[in-house]
ZANUPA-136751 format. One record per residue (C-alpha): residue number from 1; x, y, z. Coordinates in pm, 1 decimal, decimal comma, padded with zeros to 6 digits, always signed. Layout:
REM residues N
NODE     n         xx         yy         zz
NODE   NUM          X          Y          Z
...
//
This chain:
REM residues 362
NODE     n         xx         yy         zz
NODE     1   +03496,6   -03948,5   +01057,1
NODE     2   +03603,6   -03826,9   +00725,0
NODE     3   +03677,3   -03444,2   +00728,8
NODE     4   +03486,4   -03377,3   +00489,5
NODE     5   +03154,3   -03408,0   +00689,4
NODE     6   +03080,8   -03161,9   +00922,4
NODE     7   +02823,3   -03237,6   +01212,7
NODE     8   +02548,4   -02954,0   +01215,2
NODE     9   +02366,1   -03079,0   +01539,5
NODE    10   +02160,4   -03342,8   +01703,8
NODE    11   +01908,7   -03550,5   +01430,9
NODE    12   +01632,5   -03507,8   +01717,1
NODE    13   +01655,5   -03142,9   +01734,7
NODE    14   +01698,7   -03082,6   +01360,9
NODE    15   +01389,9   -03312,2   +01308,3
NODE    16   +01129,0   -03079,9   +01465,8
NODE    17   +01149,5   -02812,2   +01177,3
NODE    18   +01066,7   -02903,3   +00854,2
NODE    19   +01317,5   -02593,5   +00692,4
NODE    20   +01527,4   -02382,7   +00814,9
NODE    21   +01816,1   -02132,9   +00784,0
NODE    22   +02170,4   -02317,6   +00881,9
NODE    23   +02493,6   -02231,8   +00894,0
NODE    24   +02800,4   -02479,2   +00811,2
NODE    25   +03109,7   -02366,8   +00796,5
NODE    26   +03083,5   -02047,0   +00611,1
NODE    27   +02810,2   -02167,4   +00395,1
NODE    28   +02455,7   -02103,0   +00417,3
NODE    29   +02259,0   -02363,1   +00357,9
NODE    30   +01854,3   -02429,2   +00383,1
NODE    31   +01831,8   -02771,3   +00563,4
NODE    32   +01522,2   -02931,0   +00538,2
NODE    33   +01364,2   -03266,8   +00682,2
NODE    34   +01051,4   -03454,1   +00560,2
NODE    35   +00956,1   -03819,2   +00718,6
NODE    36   +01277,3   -03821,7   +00867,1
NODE    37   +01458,8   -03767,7   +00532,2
NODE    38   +01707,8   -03436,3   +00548,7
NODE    39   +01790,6   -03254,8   +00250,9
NODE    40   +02077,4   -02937,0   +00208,6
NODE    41   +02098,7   -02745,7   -00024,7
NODE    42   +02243,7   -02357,4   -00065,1
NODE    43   +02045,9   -02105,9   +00123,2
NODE    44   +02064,4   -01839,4   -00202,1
NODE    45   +01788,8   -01906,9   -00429,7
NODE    46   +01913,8   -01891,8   -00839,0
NODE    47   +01641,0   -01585,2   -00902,5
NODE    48   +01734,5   -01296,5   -00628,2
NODE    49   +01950,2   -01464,9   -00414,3
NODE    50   +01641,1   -01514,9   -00142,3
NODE    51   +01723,1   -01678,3   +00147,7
NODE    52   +01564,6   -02004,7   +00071,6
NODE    53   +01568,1   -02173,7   +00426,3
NODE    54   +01347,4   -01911,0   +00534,1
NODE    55   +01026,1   -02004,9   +00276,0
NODE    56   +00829,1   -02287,2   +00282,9
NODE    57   +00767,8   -02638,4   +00180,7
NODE    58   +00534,0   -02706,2   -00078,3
NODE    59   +00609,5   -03102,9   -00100,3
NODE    60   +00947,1   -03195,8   -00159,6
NODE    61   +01035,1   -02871,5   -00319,1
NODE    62   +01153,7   -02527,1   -00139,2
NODE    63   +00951,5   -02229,0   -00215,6
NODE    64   +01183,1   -01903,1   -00237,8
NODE    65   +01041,2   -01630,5   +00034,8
NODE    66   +01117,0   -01370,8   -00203,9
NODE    67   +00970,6   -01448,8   -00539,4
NODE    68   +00851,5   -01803,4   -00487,1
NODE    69   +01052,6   -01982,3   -00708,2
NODE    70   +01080,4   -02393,3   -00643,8
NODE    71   +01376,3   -02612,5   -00556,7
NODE    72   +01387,1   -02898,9   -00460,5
NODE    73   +01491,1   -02958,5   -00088,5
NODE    74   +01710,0   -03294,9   -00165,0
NODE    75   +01858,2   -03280,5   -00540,8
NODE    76   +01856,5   -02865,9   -00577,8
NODE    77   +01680,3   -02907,3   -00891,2
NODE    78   +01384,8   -02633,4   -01029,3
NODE    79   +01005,9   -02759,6   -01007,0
NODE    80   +00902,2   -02969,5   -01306,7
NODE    81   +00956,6   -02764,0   -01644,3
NODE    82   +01253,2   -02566,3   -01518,9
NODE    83   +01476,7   -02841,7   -01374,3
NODE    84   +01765,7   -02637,1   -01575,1
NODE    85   +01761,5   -02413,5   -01305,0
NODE    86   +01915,0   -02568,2   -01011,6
NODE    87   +02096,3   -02491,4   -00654,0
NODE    88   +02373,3   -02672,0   -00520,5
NODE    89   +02274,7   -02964,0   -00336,0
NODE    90   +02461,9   -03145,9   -00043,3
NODE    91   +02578,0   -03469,9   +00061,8
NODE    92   +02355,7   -03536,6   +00416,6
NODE    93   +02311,2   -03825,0   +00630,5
NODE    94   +02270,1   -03939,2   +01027,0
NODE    95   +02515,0   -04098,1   +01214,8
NODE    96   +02526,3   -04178,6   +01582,4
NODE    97   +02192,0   -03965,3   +01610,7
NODE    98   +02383,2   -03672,5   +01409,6
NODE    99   +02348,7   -03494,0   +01109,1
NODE   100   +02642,3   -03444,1   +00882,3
NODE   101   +02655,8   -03258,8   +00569,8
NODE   102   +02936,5   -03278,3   +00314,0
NODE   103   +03047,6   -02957,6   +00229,0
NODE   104   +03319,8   -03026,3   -00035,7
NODE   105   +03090,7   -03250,4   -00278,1
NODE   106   +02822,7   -03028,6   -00370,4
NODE   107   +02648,5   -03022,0   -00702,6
NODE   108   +02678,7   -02733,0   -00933,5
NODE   109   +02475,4   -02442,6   -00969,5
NODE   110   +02303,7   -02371,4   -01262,5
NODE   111   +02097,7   -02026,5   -01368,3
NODE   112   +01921,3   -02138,5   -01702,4
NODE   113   +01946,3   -01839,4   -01972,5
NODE   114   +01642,2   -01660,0   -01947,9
NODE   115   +01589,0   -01308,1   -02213,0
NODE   116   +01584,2   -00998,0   -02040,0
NODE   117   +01270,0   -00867,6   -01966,6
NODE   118   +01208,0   -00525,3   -02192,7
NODE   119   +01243,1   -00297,1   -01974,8
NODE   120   +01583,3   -00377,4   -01833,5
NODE   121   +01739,9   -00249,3   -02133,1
NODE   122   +01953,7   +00058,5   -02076,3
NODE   123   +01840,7   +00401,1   -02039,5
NODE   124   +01902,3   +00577,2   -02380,5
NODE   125   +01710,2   +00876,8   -02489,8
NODE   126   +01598,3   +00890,8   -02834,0
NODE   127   +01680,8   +01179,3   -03051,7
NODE   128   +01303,0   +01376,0   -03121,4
NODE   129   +01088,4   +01630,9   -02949,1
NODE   130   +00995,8   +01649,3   -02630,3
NODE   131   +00782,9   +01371,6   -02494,3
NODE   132   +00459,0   +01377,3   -02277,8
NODE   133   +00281,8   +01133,8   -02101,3
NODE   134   -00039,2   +01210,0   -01947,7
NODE   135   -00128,0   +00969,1   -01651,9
NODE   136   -00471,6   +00952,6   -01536,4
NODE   137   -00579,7   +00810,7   -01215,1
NODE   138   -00923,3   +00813,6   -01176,5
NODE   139   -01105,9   +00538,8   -01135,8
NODE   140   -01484,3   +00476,6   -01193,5
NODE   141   -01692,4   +00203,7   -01416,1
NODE   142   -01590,4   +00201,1   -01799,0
NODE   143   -01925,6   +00024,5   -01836,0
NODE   144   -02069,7   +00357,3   -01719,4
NODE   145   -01826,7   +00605,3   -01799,4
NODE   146   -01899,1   +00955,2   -01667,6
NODE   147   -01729,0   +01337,6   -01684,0
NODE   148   -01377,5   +01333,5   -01480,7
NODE   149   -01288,0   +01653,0   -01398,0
NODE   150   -00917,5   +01547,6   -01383,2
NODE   151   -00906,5   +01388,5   -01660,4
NODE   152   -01050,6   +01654,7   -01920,8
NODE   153   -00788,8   +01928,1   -01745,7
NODE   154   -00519,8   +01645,4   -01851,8
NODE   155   -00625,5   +01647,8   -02196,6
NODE   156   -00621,3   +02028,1   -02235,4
NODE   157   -00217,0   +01977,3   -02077,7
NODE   158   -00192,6   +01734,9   -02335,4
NODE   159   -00353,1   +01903,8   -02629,4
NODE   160   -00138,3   +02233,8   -02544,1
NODE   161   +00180,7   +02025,3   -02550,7
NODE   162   +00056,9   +01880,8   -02874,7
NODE   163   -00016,5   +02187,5   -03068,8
NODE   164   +00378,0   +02312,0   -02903,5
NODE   165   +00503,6   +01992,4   -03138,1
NODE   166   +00553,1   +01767,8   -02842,7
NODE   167   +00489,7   +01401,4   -02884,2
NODE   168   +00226,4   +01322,7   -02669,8
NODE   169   +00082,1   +01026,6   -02497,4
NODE   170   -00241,8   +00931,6   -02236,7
NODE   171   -00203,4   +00646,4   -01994,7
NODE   172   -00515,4   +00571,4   -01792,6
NODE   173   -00473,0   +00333,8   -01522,1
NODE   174   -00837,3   +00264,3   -01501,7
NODE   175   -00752,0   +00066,9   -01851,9
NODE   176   -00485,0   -00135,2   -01722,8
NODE   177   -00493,6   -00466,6   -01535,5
NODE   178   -00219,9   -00499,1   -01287,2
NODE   179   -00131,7   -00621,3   -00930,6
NODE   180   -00120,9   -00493,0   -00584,9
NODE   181   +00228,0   -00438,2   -00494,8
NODE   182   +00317,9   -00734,9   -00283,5
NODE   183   +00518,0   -00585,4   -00063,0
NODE   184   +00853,9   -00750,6   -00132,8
NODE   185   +01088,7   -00480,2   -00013,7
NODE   186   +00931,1   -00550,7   +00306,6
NODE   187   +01087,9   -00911,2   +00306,9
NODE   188   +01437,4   -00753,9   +00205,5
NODE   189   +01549,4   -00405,7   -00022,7
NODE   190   +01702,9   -00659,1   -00245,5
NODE   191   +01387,4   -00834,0   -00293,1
NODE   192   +01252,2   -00544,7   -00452,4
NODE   193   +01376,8   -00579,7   -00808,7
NODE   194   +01422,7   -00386,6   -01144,9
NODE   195   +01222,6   -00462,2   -01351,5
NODE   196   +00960,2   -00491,5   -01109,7
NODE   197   +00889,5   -00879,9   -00971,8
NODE   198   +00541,6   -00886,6   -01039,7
NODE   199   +00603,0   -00756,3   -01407,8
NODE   200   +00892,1   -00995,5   -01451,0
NODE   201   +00666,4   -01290,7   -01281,5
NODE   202   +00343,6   -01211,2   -01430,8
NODE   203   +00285,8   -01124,3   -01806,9
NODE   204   -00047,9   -01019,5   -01766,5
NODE   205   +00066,1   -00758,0   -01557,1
NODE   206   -00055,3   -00397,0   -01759,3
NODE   207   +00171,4   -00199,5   -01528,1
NODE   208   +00460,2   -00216,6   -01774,6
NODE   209   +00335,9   +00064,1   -01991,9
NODE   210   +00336,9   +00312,9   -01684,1
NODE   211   +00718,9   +00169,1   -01637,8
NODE   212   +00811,1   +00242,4   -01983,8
NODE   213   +00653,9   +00577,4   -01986,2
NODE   214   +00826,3   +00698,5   -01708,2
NODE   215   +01173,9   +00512,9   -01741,2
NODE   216   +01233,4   +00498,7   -02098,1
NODE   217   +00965,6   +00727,8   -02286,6
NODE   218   +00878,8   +01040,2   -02173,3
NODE   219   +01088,7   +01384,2   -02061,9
NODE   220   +00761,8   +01497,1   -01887,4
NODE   221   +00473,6   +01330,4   -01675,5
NODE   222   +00185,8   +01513,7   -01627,9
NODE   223   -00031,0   +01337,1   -01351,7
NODE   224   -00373,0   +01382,8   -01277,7
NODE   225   -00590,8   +01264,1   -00947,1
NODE   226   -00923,9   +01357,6   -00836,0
NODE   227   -00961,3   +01417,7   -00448,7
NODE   228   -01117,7   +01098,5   -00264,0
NODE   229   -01187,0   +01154,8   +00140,6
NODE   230   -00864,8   +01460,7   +00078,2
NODE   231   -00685,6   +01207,5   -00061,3
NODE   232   -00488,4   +01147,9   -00401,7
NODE   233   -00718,8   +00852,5   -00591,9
NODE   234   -00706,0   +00475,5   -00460,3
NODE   235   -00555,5   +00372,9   -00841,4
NODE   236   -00297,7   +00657,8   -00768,0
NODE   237   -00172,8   +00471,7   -00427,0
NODE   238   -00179,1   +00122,1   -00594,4
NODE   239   +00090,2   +00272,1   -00887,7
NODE   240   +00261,6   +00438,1   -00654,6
NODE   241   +00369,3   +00126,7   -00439,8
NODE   242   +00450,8   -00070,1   -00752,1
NODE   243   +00705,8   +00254,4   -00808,8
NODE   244   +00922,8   +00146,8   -00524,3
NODE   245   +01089,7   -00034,5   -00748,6
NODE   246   +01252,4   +00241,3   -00911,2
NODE   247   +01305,5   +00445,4   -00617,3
NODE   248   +01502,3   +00090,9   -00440,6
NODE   249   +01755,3   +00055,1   -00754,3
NODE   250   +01935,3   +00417,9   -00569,3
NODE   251   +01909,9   +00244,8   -00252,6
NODE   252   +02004,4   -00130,1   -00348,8
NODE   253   +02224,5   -00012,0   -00680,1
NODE   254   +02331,0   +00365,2   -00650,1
NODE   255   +02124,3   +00374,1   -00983,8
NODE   256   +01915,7   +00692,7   -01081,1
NODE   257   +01695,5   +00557,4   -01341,0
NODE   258   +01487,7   +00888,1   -01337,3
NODE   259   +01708,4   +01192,5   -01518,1
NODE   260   +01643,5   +01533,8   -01642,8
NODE   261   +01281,6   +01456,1   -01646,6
NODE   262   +00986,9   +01704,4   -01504,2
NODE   263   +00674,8   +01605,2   -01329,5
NODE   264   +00344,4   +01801,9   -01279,5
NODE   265   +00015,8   +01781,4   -01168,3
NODE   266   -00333,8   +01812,3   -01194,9
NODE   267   -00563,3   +01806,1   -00837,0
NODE   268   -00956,1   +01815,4   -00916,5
NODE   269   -01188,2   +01770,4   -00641,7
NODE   270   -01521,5   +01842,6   -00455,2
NODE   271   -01341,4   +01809,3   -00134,3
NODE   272   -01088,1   +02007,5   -00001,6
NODE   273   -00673,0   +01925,0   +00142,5
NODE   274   -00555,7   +02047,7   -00250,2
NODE   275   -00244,6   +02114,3   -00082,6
NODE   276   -00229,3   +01791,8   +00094,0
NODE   277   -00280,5   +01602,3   -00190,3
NODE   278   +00013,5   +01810,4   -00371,0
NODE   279   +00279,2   +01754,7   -00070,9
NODE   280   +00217,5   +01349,5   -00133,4
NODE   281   +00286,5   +01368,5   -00507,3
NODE   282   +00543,8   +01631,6   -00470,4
NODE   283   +00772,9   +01434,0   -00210,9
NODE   284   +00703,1   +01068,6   -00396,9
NODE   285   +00800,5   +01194,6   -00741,3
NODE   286   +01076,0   +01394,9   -00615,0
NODE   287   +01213,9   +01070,9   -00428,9
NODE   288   +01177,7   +00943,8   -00755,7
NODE   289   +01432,0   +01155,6   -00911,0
NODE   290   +01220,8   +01405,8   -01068,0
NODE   291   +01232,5   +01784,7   -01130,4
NODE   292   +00963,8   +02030,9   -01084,6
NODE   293   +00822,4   +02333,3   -01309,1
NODE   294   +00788,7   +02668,9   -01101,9
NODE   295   +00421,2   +02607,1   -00951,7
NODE   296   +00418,3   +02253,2   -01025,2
NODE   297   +00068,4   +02162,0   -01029,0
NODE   298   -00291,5   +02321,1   -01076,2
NODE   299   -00631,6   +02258,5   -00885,7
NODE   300   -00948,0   +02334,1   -00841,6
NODE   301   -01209,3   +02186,7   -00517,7
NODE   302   -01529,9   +02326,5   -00387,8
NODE   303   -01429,9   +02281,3   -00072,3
NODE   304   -01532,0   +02031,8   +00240,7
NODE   305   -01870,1   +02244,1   +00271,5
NODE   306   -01990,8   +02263,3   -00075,9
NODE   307   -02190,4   +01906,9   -00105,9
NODE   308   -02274,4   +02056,7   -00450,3
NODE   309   -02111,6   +01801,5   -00652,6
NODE   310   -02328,1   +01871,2   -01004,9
NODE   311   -02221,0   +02259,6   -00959,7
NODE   312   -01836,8   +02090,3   -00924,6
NODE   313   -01886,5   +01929,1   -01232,9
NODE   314   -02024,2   +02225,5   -01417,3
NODE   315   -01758,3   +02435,6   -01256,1
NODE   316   -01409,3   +02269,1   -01389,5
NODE   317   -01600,3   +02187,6   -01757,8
NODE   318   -01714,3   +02560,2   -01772,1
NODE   319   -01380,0   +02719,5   -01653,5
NODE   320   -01175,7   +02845,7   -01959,0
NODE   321   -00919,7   +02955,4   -01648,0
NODE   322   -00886,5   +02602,4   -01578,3
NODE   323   -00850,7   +02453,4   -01885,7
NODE   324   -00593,3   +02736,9   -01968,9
NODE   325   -00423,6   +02683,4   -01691,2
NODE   326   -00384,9   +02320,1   -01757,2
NODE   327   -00193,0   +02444,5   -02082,3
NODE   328   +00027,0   +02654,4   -01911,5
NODE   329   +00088,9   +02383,2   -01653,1
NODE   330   +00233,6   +02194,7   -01951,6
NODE   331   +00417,1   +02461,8   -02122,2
NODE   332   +00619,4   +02505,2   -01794,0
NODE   333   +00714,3   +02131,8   -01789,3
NODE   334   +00804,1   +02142,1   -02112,5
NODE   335   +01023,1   +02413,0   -02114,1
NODE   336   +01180,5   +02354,0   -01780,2
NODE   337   +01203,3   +01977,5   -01976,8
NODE   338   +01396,0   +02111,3   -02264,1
NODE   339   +01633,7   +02294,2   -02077,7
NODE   340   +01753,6   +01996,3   -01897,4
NODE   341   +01825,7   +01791,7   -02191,0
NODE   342   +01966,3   +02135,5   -02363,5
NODE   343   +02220,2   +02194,9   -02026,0
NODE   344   +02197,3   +01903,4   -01786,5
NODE   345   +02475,0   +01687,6   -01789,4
NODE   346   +02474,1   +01284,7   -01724,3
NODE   347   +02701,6   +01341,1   -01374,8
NODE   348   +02749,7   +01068,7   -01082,7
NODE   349   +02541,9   +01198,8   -00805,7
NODE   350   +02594,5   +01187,9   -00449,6
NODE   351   +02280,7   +01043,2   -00255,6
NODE   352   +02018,6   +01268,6   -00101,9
NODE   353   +01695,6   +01293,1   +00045,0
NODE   354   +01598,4   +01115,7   +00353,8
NODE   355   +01869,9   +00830,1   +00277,2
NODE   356   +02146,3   +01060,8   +00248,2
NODE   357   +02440,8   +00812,8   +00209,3
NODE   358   +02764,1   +00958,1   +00072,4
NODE   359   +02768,6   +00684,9   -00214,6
NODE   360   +02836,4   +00815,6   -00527,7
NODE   361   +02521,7   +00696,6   -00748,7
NODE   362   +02595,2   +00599,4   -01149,6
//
């Protein structure tokens, strides 16, 4: 037998799965067999480096587990339209009732140029004023809009750090169409990509204007949530899990993406668990890299008793305390904000938190 073929096992056994993870040597490879016909080709998909022997079939071609690109299982070449994209693909045949794959006469690999998506440009503040975004979470009909509590305490934060000469902007996730999170990082951390997959897959995903706000835009974010069932808002949750993604770069890239910027917050309900509702956003922005004014956020509820909701209503629209406070809330952010980029210095950091590796982040 030449010595360039190397037996991977019995053509009977191989038979009964149509794709799988194999090793060869020191290679990976994903083997696959259709009608009897095998095809090899190398397990790390051109995207991500997903482990392609672990997807699925979709007819001849391999679909990545990770991001579901398309190979295909015999030649290594992308689905029609992107055949410039292409794996290595392997020599295999049977022999005596075995399978032998040719190691040393593989195709080439080839990643087809594709332009960076916007946001992966570097992190660069601009010279200017301080910057503001305002992120709203509520949620209700915009074909019957009604009074959000919440939301009119975020635009007095706003308006106060307008009038202060702040640049200001309001991001309302109730305007934006965008995706579920899909739960890549459960597949692998690497999975779980800057900029996110599902913004880099899908351009009708609206989420990238919450990334760019955050990342690249502002020095402060001022969120704002009503209470549902003591709970932040439903739209609040569903940004949050797409913001693993910049949380995983520390993890997967000792990268902080999130520097000398301040976070605050805005909790309006007619139920109660204020403080609840203030740990969550306080320990998922801080894991995001965020600082914190002294008394962070402001809230108001009529507590779990007080089925009152019109009187709740009345209550925050009424209260100049609230509203003022809602100023103040952003004057504190701002000038914790401007002392940061005044004295903070761009330092490696050692990782902390609950994944407290000794890696020195960038």
């Amino acid at each position: 037998m030449d010595e360039n073929w190397i037996d991977v096992g019995a053509a009977e056994l191989l038979r009964t799965q149509t794709l799988q993870r194999h090793k060869v040597g020191r290679l990976e490879i994903a083997l696959s067999c259709v009608g009897d016909k095998f095809g090899a080709v190398h397990n790390a998909c051109n995207h991500a480096g997903g482990p392609l022997g672990e997807g699925a079939l979709d007819g001849d071609y391999i679909v990545c587990p990770w991001h579901q690109w398309k190979f295909h299982r015999v030649s290594g070449l992308g689905e029609p339209g992107f055949e410039d994209d292409r794996v290595p693909a392997f020599p295999v045949k049977v022999q005596s009732g075995r399978v032998l794959i040719d190691i040393n006469n593989a195709t080439g690999r080839h990643r087809a140029p594709h332009a960076p998506h916007p946001l992966a440009r570097p992190i660069v503040r601009g010279d200017g004023p301080i910057r503001v975004a305002g992120l709203s979470t509520t949620a209700m009909d915009p074909q019957a809009p009604r009074y959000s509590g919440s939301d009119d305490l975020l635009l007095s934060s706003l308006k106060a750090a307008t009038d202060d000469g702040c640049d200001t902007r309001l991001i309302k996730l109730n305007d934006l169409k965008f995706r579920a999170c899909e739960g890549y990082y459960s597949k692998s951390a690497h999975a779980c990509t800057w900029p996110c997959s599902i913004t880099q897959m899908h351009a009708g995903d609206e989420l990238d204007a919450v990334y760019e706000a955050l990342v690249h835009w502002a020095d402060v974010v001022i969120v704002s949530t009503p209470i549902r069932w003591g709970q932040a808002s439903s739209l609040y949750f569903k940004m949050a899990e797409r913001l693993n993604c910049i949380q995983n770069q520390v993890t997967t890239h000792n990268r902080v993406m999130i520097r000398n910027k301040v976070a605050a917050f805005i909790i309006v309900g007619g139920q109660d668990n204020v403080q609840g509702v203030a740990g969550q956003l306080l320990g998922f922005f801080s894991e995001l890299g965020f600082h914190f004014p002294q008394f962070p956020f402001i809230a108001h509820s009529r507590g779990w008793s007080a089925e009152d909701m019109e009187r709740n209503v009345v209550a925050v629209r009424d209260s100049s305390a609230l509203h003022e406070g809602a100023a103040e809330l952003a004057r504190r952010a701002v000038e914790l904000s401007t002392r940061l980029l005044d004295t903070a210095p761009v330092v490696k950091l050692k990782r902390g938190g609950r994944k407290a590796h000794g890696t020195t982040t960038d």
